[in-house]
OpenMM code with the backbone's topology and positions (N, CA, C; nanometers):
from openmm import Vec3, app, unit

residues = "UNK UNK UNK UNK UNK UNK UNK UNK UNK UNK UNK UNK UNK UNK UNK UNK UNK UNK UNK UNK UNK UNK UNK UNK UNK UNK UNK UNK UNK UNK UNK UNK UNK UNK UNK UNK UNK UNK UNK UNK UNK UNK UNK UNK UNK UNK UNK UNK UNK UNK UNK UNK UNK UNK UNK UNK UNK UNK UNK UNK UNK UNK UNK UNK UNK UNK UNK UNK UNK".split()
positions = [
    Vec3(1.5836, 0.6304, -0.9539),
    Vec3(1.4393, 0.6148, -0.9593),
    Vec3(1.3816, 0.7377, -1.0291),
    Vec3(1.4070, 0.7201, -1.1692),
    Vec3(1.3407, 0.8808, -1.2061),
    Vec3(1.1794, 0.8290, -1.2741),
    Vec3(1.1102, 0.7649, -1.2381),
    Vec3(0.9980, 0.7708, -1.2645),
    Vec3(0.8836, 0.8800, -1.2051),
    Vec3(0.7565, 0.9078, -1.2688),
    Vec3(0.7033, 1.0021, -1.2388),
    Vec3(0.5985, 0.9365, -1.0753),
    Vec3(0.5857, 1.0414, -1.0352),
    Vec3(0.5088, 1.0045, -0.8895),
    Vec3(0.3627, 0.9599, -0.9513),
    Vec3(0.2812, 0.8741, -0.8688),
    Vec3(0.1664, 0.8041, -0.8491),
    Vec3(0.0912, 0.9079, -0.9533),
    Vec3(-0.0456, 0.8920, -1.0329),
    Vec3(-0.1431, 0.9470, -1.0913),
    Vec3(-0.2079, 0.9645, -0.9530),
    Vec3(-0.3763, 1.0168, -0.9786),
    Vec3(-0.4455, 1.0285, -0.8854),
    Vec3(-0.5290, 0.8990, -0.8376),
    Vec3(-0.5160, 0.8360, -0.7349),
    Vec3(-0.5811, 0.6915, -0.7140),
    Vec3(-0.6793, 0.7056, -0.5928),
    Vec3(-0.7082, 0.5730, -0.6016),
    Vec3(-0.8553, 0.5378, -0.4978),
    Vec3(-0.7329, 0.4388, -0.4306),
    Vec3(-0.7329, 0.4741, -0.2987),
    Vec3(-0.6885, 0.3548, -0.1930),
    Vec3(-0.7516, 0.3046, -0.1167),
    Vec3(-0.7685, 0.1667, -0.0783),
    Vec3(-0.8475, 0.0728, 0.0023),
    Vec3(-0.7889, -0.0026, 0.0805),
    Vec3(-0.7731, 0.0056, 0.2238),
    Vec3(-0.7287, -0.1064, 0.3202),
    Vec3(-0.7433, -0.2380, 0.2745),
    Vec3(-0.7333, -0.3362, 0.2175),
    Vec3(-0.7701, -0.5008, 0.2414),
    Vec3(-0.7843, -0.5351, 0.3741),
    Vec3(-0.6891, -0.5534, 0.4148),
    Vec3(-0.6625, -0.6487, 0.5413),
    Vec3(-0.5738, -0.5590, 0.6617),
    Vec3(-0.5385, -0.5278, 0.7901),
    Vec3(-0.4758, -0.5403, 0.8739),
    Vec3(-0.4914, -0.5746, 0.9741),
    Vec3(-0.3767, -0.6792, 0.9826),
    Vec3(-0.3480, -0.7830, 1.1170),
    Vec3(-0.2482, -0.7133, 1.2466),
    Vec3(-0.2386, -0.7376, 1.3099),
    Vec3(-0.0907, -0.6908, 1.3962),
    Vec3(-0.1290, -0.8077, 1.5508),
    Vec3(-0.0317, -0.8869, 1.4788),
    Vec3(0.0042, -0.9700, 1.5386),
    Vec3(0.0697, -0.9845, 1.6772),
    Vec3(0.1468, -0.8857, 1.7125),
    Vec3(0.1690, -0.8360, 1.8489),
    Vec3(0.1896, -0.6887, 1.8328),
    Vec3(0.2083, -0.6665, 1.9957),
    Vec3(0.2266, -0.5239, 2.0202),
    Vec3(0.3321, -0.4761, 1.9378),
    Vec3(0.2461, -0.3333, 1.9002),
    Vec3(0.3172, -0.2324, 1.8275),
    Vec3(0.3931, -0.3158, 1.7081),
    Vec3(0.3076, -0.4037, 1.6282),
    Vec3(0.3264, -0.4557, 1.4957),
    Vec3(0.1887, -0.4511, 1.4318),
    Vec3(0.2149, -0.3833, 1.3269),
    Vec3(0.0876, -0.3889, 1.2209),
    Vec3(0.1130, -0.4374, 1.0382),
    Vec3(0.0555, -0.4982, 1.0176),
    Vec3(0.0673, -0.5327, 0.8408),
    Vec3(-0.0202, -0.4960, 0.7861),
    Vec3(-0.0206, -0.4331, 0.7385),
    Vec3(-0.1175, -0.3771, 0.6073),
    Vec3(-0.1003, -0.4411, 0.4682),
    Vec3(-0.2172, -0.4440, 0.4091),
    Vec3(-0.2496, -0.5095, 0.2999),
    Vec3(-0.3326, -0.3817, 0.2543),
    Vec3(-0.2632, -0.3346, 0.1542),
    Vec3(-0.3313, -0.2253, 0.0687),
    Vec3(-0.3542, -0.2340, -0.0593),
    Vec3(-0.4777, -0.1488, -0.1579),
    Vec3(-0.4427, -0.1340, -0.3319),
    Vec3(-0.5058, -0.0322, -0.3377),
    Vec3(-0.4034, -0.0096, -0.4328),
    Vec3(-0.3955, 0.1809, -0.4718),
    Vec3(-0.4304, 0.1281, -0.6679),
    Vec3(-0.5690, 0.1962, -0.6721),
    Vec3(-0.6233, 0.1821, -0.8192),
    Vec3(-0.5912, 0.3375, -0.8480),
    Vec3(-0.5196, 0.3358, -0.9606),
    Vec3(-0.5230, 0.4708, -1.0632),
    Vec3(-0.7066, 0.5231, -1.1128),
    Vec3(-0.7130, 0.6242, -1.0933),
    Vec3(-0.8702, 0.7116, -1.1422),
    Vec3(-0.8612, 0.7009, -1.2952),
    Vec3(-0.7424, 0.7460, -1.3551),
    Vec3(-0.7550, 0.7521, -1.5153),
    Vec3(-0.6779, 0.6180, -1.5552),
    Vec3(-0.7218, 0.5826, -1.6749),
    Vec3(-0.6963, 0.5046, -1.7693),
    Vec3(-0.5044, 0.4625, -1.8216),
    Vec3(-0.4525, 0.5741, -1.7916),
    Vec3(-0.3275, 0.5780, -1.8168),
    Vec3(-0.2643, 0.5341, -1.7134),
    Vec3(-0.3192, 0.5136, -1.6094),
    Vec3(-0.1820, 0.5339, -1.4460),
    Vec3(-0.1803, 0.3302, -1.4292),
    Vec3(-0.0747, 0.3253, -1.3233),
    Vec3(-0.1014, 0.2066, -1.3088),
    Vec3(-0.1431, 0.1867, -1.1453),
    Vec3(-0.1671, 0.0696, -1.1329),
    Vec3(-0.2367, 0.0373, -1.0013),
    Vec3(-0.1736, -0.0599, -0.9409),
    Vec3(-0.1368, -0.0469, -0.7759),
    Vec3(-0.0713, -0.1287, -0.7472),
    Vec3(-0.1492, -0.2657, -0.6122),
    Vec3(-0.1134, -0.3519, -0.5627),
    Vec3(-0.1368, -0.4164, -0.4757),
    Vec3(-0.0131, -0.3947, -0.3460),
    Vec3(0.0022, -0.3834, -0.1878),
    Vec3(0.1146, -0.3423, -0.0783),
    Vec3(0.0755, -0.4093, -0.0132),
    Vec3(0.1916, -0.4646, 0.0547),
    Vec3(0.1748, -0.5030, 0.1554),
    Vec3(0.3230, -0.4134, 0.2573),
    Vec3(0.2509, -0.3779, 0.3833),
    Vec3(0.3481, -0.2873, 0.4347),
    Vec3(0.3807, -0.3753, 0.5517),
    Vec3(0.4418, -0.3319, 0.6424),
    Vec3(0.5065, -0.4257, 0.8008),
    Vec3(0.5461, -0.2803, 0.8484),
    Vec3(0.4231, -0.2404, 0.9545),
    Vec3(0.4718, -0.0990, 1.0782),
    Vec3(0.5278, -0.1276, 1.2113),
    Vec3(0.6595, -0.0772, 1.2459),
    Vec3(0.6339, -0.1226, 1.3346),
    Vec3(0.6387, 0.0440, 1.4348),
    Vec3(0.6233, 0.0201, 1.5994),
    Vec3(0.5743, 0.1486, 1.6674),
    Vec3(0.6927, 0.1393, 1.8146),
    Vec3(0.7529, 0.2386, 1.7460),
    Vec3(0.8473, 0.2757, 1.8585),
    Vec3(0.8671, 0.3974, 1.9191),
    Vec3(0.8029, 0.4271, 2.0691),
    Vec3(0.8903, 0.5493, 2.0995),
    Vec3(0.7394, 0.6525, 2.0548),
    Vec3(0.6311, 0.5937, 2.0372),
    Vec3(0.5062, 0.6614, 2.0058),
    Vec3(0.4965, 0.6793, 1.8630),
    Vec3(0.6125, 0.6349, 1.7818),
    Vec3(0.5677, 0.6713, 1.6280),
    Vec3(0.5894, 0.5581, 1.5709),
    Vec3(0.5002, 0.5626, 1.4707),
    Vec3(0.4960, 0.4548, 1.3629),
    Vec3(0.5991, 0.4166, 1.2753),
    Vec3(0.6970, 0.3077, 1.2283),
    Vec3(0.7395, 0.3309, 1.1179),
    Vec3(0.7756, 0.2341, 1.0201),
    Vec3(0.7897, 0.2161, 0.9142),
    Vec3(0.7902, 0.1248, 0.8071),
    Vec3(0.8968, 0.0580, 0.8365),
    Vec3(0.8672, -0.0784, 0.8863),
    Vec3(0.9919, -0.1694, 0.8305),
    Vec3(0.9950, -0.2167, 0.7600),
    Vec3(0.8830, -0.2417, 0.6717),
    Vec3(0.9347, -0.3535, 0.5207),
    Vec3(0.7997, -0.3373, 0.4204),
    Vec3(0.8008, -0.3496, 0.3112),
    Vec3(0.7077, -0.2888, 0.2081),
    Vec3(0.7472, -0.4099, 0.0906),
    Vec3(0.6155, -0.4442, 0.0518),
    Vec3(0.6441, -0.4728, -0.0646),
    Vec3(0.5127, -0.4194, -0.1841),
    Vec3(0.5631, -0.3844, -0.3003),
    Vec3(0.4806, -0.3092, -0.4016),
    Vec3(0.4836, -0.4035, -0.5122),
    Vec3(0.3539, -0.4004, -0.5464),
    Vec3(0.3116, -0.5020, -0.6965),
    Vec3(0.2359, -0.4911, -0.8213),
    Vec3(0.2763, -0.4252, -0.9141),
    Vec3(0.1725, -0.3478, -0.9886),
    Vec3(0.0819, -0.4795, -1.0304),
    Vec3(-0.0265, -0.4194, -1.0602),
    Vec3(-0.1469, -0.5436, -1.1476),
    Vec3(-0.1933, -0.4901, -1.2824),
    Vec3(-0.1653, -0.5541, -1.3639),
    Vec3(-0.2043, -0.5268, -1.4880),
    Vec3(-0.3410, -0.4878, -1.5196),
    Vec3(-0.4429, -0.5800, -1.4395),
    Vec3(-0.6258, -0.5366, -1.5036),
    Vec3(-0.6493, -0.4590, -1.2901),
    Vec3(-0.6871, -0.3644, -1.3668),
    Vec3(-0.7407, -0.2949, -1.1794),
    Vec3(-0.8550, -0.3249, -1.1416),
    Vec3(-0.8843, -0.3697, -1.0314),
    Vec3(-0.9916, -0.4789, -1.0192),
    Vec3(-1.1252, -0.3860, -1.0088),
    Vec3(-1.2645, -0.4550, -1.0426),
    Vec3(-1.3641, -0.3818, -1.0311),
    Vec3(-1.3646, -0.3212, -0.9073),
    Vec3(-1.4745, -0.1949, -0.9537),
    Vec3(-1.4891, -0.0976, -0.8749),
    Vec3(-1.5737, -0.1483, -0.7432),
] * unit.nanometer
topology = app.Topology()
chain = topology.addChain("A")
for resn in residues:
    res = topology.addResidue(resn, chain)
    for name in ("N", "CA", "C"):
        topology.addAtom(name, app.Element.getBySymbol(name[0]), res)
């Protein structure tokens, strides 16, 4: 994975559900600030064990046009 890390972006919650205890899904999009970066759409799956949070499953989707502001 030698790509360069994220530009500087605007992130926005969409949606989170959590369907039962100590399960959460997130629905996220991460818009790039400059013109060059790209922007993605997430959806994450947390789950909470033991008092901490942690990622069980992710999925990442870049979008070609970044949606209005």
């Amino acid at each position: 994975m030698a790509a360069a890390v994220a530009p500087p972006s605007r992130f926005e919650v969409v949606h989170v559900l959590a369907p039962a205890p100590g399960v959460a899904i997130a629905h996220l999009r991460r818009q790039a600030l400059d013109g060059t970066g790209f922007s993605e759409m997430a959806l994450y799956t947390l789950v909470e064990r033991h008092g901490r949070w942690w990622l069980a499953a992710a999925q990442n989707t870049p979008i070609a046009t970044p949606p209005a502001a």
